[in-house]
C-alpha positions in Angstrom: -19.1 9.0 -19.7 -19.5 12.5 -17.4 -23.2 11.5 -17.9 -22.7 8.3 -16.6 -20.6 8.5 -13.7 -23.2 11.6 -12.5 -25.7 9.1 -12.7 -24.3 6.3 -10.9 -23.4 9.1 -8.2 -26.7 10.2 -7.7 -28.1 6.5 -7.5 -25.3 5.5 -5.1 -26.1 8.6 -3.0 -29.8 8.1 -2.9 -29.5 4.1 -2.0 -27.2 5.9 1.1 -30.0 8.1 2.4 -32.6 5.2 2.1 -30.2 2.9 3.6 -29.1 5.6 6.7 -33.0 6.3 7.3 -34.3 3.0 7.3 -31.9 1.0 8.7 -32.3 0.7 12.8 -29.6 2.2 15.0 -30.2 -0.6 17.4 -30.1 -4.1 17.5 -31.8 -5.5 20.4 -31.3 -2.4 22.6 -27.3 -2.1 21.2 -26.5 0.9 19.1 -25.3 -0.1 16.2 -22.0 1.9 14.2 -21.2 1.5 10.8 -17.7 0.4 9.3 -17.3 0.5 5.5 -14.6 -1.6 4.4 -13.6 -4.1 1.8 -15.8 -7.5 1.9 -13.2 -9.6 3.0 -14.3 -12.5 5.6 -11.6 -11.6 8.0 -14.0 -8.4 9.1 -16.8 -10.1 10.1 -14.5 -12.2 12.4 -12.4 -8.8 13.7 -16.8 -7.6 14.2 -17.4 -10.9 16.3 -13.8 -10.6 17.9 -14.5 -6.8 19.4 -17.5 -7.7 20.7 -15.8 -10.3 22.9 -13.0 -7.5 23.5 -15.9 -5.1 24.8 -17.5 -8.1 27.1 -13.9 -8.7 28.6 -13.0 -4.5 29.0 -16.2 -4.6 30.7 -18.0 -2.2 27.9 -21.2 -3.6 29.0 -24.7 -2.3 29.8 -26.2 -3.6 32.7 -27.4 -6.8 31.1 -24.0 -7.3 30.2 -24.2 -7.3 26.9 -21.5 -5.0 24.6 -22.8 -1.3 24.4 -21.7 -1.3 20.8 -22.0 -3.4 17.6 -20.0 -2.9 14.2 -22.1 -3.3 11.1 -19.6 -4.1 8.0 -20.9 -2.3 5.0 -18.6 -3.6 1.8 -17.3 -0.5 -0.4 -15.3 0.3 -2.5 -12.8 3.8 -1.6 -14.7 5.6 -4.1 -18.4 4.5 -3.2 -17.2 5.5 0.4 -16.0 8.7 -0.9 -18.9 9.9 -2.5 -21.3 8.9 0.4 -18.8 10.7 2.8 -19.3 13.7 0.9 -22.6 13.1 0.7 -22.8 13.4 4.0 -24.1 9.2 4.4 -20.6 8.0 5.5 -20.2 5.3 7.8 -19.3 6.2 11.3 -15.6 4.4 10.3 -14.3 4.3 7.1 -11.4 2.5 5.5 -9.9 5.7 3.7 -7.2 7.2 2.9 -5.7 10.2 5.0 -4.8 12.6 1.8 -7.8 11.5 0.4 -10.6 12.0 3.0 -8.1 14.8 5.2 -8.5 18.1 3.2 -11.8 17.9 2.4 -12.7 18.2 6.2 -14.1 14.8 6.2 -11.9 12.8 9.4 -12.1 13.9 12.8 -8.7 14.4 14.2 -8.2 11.3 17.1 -5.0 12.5 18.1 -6.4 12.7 22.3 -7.9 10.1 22.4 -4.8 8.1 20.6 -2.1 9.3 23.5 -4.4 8.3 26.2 -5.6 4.7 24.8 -2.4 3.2 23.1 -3.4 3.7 19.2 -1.1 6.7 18.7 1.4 6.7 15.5 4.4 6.4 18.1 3.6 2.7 18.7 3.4 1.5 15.2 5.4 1.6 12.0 7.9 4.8 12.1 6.5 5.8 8.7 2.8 5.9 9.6 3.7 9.3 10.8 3.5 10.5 7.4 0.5 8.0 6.4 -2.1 8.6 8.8 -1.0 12.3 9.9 -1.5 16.0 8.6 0.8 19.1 10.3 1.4 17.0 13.4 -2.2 15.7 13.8 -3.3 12.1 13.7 -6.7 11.3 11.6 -5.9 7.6 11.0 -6.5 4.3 12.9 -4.2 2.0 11.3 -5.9 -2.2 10.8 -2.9 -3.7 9.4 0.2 -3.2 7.0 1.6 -4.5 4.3 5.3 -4.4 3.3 5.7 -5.6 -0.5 8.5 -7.3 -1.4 9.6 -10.5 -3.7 8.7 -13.8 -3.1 10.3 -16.8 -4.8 9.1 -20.3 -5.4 12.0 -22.3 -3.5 10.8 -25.4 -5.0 10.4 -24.2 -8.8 14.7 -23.3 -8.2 15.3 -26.4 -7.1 13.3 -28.4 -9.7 16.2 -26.2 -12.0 19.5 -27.0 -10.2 19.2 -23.5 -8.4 19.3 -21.9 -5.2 16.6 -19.4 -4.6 18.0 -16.0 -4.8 19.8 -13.8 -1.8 18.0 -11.4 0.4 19.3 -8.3 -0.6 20.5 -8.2 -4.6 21.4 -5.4 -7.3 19.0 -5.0 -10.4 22.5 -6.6 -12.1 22.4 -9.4 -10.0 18.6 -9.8 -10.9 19.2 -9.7 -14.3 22.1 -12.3 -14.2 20.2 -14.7 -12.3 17.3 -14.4 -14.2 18.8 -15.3 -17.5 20.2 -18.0 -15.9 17.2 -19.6 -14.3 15.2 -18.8 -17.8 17.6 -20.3 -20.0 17.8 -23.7 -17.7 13.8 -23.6 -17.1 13.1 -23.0 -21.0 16.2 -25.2 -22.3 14.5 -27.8 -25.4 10.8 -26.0 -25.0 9.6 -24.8 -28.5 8.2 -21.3 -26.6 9.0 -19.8 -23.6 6.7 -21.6 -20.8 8.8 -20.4 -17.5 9.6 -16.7 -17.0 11.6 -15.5 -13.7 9.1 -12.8 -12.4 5.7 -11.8 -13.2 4.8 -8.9 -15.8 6.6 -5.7 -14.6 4.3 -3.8 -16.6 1.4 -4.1 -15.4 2.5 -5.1 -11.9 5.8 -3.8 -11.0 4.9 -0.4 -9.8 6.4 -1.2 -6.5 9.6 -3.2 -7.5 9.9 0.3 -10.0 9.7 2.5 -7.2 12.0 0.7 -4.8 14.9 0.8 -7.7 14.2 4.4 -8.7 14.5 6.0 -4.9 17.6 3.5 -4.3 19.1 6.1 -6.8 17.7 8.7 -4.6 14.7 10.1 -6.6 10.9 9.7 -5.6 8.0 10.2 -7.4 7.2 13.4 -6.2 9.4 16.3 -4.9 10.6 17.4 -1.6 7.6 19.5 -0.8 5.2 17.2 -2.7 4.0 20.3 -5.1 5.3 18.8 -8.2 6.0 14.7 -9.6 9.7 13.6 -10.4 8.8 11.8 -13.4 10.7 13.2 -16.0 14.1 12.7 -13.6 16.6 10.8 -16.2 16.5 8.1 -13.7 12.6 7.0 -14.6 13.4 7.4 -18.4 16.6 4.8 -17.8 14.3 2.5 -15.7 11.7 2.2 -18.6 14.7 1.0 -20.9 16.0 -1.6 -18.4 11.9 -2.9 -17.9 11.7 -3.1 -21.8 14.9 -5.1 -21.7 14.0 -7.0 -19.1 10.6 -8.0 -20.7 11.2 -8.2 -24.7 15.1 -8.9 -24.8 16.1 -11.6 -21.5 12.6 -12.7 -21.2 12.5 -12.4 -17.9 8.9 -12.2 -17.1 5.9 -11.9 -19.7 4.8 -9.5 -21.6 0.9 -8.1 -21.5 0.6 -10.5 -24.6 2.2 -13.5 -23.3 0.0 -12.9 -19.9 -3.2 -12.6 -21.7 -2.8 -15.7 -22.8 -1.8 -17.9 -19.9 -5.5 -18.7 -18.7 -5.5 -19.3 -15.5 -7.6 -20.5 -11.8 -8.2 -17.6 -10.3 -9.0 -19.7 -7.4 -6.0 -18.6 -5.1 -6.9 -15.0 -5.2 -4.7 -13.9 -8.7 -3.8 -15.5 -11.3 -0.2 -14.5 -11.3 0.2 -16.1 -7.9 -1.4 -19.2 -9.4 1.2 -19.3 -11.9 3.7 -18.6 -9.0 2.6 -22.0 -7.0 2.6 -23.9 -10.4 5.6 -23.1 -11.3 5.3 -21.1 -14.4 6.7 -17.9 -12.4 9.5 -18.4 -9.8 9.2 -15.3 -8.3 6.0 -12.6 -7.2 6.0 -9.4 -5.5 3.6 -9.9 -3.1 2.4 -9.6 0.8 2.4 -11.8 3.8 -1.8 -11.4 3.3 -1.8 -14.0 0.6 -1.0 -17.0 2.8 -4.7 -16.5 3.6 -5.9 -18.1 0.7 -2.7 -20.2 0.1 -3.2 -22.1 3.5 -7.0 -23.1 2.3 -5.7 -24.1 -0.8 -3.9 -27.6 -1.5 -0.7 -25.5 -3.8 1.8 -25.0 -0.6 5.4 -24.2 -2.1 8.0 -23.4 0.1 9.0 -19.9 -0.1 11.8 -17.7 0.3 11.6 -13.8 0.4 14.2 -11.0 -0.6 14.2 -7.2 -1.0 13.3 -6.1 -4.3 16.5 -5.5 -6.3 18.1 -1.9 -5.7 20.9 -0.2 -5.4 23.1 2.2 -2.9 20.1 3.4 -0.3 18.3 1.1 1.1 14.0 1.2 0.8 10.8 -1.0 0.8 7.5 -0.7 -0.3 5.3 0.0 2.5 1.3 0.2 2.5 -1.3 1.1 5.5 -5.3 0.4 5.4 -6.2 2.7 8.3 -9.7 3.8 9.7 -11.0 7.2 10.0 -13.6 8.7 12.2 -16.0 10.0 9.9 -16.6 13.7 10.6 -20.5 13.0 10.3 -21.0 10.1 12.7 -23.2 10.2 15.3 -21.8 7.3 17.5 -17.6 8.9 17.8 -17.0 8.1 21.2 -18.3 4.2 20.4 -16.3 4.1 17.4 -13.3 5.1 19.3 -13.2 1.8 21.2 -13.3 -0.1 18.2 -10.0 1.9 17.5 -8.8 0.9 21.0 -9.4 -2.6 20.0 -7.2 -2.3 17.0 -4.1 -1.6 18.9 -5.1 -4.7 21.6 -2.8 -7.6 22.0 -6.2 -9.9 21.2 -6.8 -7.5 17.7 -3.0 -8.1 16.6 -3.2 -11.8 18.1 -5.7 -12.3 15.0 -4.0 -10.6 12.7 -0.9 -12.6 13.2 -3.1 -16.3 13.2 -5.1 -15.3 10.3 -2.0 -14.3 8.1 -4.4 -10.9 7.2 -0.9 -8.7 6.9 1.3 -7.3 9.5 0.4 -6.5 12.8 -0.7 -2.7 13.2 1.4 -2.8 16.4 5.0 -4.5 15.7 5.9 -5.0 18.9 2.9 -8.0 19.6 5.0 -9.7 16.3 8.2 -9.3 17.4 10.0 -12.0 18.7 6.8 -14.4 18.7 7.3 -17.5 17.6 4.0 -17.6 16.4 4.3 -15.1 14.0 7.9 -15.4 12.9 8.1 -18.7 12.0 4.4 -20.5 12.5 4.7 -24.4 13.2 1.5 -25.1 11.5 3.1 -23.7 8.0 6.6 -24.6 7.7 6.4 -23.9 3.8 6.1 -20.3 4.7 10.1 -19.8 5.7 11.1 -16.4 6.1 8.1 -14.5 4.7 6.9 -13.3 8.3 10.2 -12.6 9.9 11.8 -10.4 6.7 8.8 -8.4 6.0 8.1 -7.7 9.6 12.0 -6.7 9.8 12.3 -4.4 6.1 8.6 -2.8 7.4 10.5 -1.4 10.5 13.7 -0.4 9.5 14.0 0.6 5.6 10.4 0.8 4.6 8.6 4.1 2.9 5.1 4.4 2.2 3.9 4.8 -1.4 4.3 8.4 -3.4 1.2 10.8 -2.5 0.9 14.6 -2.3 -1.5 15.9 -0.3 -2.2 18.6 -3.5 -3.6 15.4 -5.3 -6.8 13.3 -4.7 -5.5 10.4 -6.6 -3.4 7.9 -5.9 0.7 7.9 -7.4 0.8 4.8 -9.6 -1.4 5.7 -12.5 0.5 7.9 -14.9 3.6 6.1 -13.9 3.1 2.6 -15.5 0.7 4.8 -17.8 3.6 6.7 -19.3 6.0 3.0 -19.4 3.1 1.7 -21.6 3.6 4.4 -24.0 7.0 3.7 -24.6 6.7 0.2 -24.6 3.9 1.0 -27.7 6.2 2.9 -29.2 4.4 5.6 -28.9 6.8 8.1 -27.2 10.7 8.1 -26.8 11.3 6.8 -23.0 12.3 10.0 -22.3 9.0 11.6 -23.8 6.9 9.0 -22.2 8.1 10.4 -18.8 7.7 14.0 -19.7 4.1 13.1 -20.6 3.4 11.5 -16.9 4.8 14.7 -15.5 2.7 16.6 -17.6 -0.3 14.6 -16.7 0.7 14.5 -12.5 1.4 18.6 -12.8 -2.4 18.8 -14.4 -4.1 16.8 -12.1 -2.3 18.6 -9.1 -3.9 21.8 -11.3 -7.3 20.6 -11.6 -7.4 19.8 -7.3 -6.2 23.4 -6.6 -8.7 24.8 -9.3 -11.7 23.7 -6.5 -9.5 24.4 -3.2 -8.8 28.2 -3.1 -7.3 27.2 0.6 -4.9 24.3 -0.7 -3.6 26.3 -3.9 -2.5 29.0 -1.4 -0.4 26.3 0.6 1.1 25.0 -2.4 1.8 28.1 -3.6 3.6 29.1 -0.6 5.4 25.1 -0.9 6.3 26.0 -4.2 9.1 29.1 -3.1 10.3 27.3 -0.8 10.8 24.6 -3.5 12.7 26.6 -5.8 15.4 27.4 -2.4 15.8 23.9 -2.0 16.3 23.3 -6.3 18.8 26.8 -5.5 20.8 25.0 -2.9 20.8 21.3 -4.4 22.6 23.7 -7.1 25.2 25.4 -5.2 25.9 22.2 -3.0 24.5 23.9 0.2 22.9 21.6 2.7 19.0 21.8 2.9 17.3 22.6 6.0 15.4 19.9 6.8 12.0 22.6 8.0 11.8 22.9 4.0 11.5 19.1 3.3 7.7 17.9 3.3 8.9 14.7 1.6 9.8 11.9 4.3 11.6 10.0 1.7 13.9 13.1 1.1 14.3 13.9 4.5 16.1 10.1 5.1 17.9 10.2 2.0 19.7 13.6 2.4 20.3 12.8 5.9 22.1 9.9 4.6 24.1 11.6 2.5 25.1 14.0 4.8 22.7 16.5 2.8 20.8 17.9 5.6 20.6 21.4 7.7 19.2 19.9 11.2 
């Protein structure tokens, strides 16, 4: 498999060169700069859209024509990744920060940010911590995503039932659920109609948002070591299992498997959400996209995902970088510019292609809070424009870790769902696997091991004063979640 992944590498690498030295760096007289990002439609239309924002800002040559032109080049992250290492990136790059960061491969915008409006300050007050390193911007963000649970209004209905509240407990979840299952099953020889979506394979973020309610994150406060085996993720596996195998709540990895389904609207589990066979997703205000193409328009309600005392949300970036190796940075920084425009955000909010990367050009617009052309949509726009600025938190990362956080996670519910390990084992075994791969980055980073290192003392003060009921100074905490939450609880040396 080594073999195999080394080969690919070296074929993806060598395509790069041939690609870099053959392909033109001007179009008719315009230099060209490359943006590698997903394949998505909606980027060839933000492409057409700058040029008309460069003619208008008058960034024209004396023909008038725009003195810049984005290229999209589809990638995946870890095609991008290789080729940026490779020294064959694209002048931008959809990355991620703690990815792309500490391997020297971003420029740092943070100038150039102040001085032309795309600075952290004017978007979402935890992209601080998403598209940031010691104070130092290295991330453009495009748009943002706030997760969070969508229910079929129409599939409650068809049941006698209200859809469910904004804000709920995991007990009220669980109540309602049984409820709606036993009314939406009642005379059916098998269970056809299940109230959520697997949580096993998708339910990293609704598992998250439950787990930090009770005031533990995946990681620690100073990010040098996972959570996992905190009693509080062992507990959660047993309600999941519960939830999937004893109320029947939503599928199991069996019972999904075989529902064939369309997958014509993008999944299939939002397919089964517009037929009816799931009242409720997790899911983000991007998917109207392909629902509002489609013919399947349900009427839709949204709520918090179920938690408990502190309140929290799911929240998600895709941000730009300026690859350390371009050629064209000054030209790729108006192509930032034009991602914190009102015209940029404009389109975002018409196309439905997630939140705004600027909040304030969405709030208290009409157009985006409640669209006339899509009256189905209810409060989708307005509640996750509302939980993404006031209780959101982006997903678990440490910057001592190349991966993402979900993996081992939902890795180690499997096992105790297999019955394979205890739920408490199962747990101990992610934080085994987190710890090793944390390992494995410092084995290559002589620099990085000696910051964690140095994170790691002042790790065991904070465990020392949790202990003795001393308040923590917040200079310690590298964790944004932490910081909030012991502020909250009145935790916190300021």
């Amino acid at each position: 498999m080594k073999n195999l992944f080394l080969i690919s590498a070296i074929i993806l690498i060598a395509s790069s060169f041939m690609m870099v030295f053959t392909q033109p760096d001007c179009d008719d007289g315009i230099t060209q700069i490359s943006w590698k990002t997903d394949s998505n439609p909606q980027r060839y239309e933000q492409a057409e859209l700058f040029e008309q924002w460069l003619i208008k800002n008058g960034h024209v040559d004396d023909d008038g024509k725009p003195v810049v032109k984005v290229v999209i080049d589809s990638s995946t992250n870890q095609s991008s990744l290789i080729q940026a290492v490779s020294g064959v990136g694209g002048d931008m790059i959809d990355a991620l920060i703690f990815q792309y960061q500490p391997m020297g491969l971003c420029d740092d915008i943070s100038e150039d940010a102040k001085q032309y409006g795309y600075s952290i300050d004017r978007a979402y007050p935890q992209f601080s911590w998403m598209m940031a390193v010691d104070g130092r911007q290295y991330g453009c963000a495009a748009n943002a995503f706030c997760r969070n649970v969508w229910a079929n209004v129409d599939t409650f209905k068809k049941y006698g039932m209200e859809p469910p509240p904004e804000e709920w407990t995991p007990e009220e979840f669980e109540r309602i659920g049984k409820e709606f299952t036993r009314r939406a099953n009642e005379g059916k020889e098998r269970q056809e109609v299940f109230f959520i979506q697997s949580l096993i394979g998708e339910g990293y973020h609704l598992f998250l948002t439950i787990c930090r309610s009770q005031g533990v994150d995946l990681y620690n406060e100073t990010l040098t070591s996972s959570n996992l085996d905190n009693p509080v993720f062992a507990d959660l596996f047993k309600l999941i299992y519960k939830w999937t195998y004893v109320d029947k709540l939503c599928p199991t990895p069996a019972e999904t498997a075989s529902m064939s389904a369309d997958a014509s609207l993008g999944r299939s589990c939002f397919t089964h959400f517009v037929s009816g066979r799931y009242a409720m997703i997790t899911d983000v205000r991007s998917t109207v996209i392909p629902m509002r193409k489609s013919s399947f328009r349900p009427n839709i309600s949204t709520s918090q995902m179920p938690m408990y005392e502190f309140k929290n949300m799911p929240l998600a970036v895709r941000p730009l970088i300026l690859y350390k190796g371009s050629k064209n940075k000054e030209l790729a920084k108006l192509f930032f510019r034009f991602l914190a425009s009102r015209e940029y955000s404009e389109h975002i909010i018409k196309s439905g292609d997630g939140l705004p990367p600027i909040p304030e050009y969405a709030m208290d617009n009409p157009d985006f809070l409640n669209p006339p052309e899509y009256p189905n949509e209810g409060n989708l726009h307005a509640n996750e424009l509302k939980w993404a600025t006031t209780i959101a938190y982006g997903m678990p990362y440490t910057p001592y870790r190349s991966a993402e956080g979900n993996k081992w996670m939902m890795d180690s519910m499997s096992r105790y769902f297999n019955g394979l390990d205890t739920a408490e084992d199962a747990a101990a075994y992610g934080k085994r696997r987190y710890d090793e791969s944390i390992r494995t980055t410092l084995r290559n980073n002589p620099k990085l091991k000696k910051k964690w290192e140095e994170a790691c003392v002042i790790q065991q003060r904070i465990d020392s004063y949790k202990a003795a009921g001393r308040k923590i100074p917040a200079r310690w905490i590298k964790n944004p979640f932490y910081l909030d939450y012991y502020r909250a609880k009145n935790m916190l040396e300021e």
